[in-house]
C-alpha positions in Angstrom: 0.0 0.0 0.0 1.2 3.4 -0.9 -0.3 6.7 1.1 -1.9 7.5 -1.9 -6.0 9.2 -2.2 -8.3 5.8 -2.0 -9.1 2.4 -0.2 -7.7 -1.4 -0.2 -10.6 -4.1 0.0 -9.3 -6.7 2.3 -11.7 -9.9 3.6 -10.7 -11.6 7.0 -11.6 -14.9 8.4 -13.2 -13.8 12.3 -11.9 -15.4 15.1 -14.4 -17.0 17.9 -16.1 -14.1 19.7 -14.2 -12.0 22.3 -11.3 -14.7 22.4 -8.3 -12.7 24.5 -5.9 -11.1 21.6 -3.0 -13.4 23.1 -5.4 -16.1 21.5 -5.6 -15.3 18.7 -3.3 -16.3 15.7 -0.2 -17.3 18.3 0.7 -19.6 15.5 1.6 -19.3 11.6 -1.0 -19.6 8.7 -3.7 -18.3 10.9 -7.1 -17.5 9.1 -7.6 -14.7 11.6 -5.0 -12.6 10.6 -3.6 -10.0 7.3 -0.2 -9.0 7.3 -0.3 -5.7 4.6 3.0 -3.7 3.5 3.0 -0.3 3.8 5.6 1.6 1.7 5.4 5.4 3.4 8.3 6.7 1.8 7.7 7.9 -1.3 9.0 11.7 -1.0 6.0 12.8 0.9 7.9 15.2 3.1 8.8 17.3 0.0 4.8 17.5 -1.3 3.7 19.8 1.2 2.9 17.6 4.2 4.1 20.5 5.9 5.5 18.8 8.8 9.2 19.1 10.4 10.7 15.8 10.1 9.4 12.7 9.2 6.3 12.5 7.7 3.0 11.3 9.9 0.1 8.7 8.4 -3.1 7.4 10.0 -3.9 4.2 8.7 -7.6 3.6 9.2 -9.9 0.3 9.2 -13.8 0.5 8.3 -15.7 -2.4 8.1 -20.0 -2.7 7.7 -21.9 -2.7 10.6 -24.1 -5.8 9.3 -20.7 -7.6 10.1 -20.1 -6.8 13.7 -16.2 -7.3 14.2 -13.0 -6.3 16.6 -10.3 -5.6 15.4 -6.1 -5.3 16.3 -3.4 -3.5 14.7 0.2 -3.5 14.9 2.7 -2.0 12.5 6.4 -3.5 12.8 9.5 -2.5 10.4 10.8 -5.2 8.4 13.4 -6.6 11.6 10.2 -6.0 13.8 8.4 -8.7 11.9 11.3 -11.0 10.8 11.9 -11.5 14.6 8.4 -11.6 15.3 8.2 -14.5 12.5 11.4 -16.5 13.8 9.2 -16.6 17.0 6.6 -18.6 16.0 7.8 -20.7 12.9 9.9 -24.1 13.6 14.0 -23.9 13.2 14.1 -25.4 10.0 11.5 -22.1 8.5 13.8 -20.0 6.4 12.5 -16.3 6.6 13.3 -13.8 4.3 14.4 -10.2 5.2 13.9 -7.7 2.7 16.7 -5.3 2.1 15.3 -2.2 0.3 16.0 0.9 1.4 12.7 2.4 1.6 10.8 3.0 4.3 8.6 0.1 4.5 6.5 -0.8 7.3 4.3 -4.1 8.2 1.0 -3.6 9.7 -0.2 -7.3 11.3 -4.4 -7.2 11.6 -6.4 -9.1 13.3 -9.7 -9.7 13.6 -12.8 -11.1 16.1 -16.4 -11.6 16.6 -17.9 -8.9 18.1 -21.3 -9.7 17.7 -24.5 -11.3 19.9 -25.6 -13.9 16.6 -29.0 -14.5 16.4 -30.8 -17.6 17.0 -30.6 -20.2 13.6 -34.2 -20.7 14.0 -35.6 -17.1 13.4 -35.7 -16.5 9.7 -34.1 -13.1 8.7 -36.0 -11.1 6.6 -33.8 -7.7 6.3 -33.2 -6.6 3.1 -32.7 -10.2 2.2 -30.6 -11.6 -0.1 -28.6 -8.5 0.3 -28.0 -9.2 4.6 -26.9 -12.2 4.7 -28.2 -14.0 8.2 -26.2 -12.8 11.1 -25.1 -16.4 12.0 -23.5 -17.5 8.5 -21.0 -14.3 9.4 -17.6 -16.4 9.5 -15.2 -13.3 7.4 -15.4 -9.5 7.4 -14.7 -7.2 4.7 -13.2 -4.0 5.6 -11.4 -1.2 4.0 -8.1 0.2 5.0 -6.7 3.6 4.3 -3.4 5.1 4.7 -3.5 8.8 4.3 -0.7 11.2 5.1 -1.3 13.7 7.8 -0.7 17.4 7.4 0.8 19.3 9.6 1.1 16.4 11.3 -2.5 15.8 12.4 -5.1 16.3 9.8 -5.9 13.5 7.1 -5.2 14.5 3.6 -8.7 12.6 2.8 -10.3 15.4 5.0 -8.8 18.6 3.2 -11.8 19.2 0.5 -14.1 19.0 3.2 -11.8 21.6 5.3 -11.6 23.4 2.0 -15.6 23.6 1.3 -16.2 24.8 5.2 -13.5 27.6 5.0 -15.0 28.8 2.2 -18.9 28.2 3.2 -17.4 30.7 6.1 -16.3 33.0 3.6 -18.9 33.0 1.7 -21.2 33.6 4.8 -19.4 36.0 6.4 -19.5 38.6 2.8 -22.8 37.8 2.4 -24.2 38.4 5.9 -22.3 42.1 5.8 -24.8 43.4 3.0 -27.9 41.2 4.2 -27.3 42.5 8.0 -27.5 46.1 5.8 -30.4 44.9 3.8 -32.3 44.1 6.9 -31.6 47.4 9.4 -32.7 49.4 6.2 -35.7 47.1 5.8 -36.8 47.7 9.7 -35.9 51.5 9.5 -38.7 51.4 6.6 -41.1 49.6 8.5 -40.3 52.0 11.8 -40.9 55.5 9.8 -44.2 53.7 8.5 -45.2 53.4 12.1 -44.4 56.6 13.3 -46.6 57.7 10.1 -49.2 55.8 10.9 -49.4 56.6 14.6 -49.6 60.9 13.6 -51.9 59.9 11.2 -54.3 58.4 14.1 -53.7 61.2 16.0 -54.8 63.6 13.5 -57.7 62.1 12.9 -58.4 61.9 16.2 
């Protein structure tokens, strides 16, 4: 994955619900697991991340609520993992450590049940065939994003949105100058009509 605008579909097998983390996947080939590389050095720091130093990335998980899931994340650099591997593979594994010199980064997910299933007897009727039935849930699909931070702190996804408020605020603030006007001329209208009005009862009277 590079931090580049968009999403990565990814599909997980769940593990049993609310298993302890230490439980889950403590051995290799597990179903309950996703090891993705992350390659975040790709000259970010010069596009106007405006940041001192390294560049910053949120990496983000979002999954549908019809599948209700937990899930873990850890990010390890290439030794990080290698060691991590060595750990739980058998002495005669041979494990491969990569030797670019980007900066690449692992990020190891995991995933859980989260979710109260419903009884296999009631028949589910939502939206059907498009929920499936809350019991056959055995893998999520989720979406992960990597998205550079600027100034350290603010998603790069979230800049048009900070973009179309600043200038809603713009807008609002030149446009409320002459309505503001419009409207004290408006009442100062409806006040000398008043004071009209009220010497023409007396007048009359």
């Amino acid at each position: 994955m590079n931090p580049t605008p968009g999403t990565w579909q990814f599909g997980v097998e769940l593990a049993p619900y609310k298993i302890p983390w230490q439980e889950v996947c403590g051995k290799p080939n597990c179903k309950n697991e996703l090891f993705v590389k992350l390659v975040i050095d790709q000259g970010y720091e010069s596009k106007g991340l405006l940041v001192s130093g390294p560049p910053k990335y949120s990496l983000r998980i979002s999954w549908p609520a019809s599948t209700p899931a937990d899930f873990d994340i850890q990010i390890y650099t290439p030794a990080q993992l290698s060691q991590f591997l060595l750990s739980r593979v058998s002495t005669n594994t041979t494990v491969l450590i990569s030797s670019t010199k980007t900066c690449i980064m692992y990020a190891r997910i995991r995933a859980r049940d989260a979710g109260v299933k419903a009884p296999k007897y009631r028949t589910w009727h939502l939206f059907s065939p498009l929920v499936p039935s809350p019991w056959q849930h055995s893998t999520v699909t989720f979406h992960l994003i990597l998205d550079p931070l600027l100034f350290g702190f603010i998603p790069q996804s979230a800049m048009p949105v900070i973009w179309i408020i600043l200038a809603l605020v713009v807008v609002g603030a030149y446009v409320s100058k002459y309505l503001i006007t419009y409207l004290e001329s408006v009442a100062m209208r409806v006040d000398e009509k008043s004071i009209m009005l009220g010497w023409e009862e007396k007048k009359a009277n």
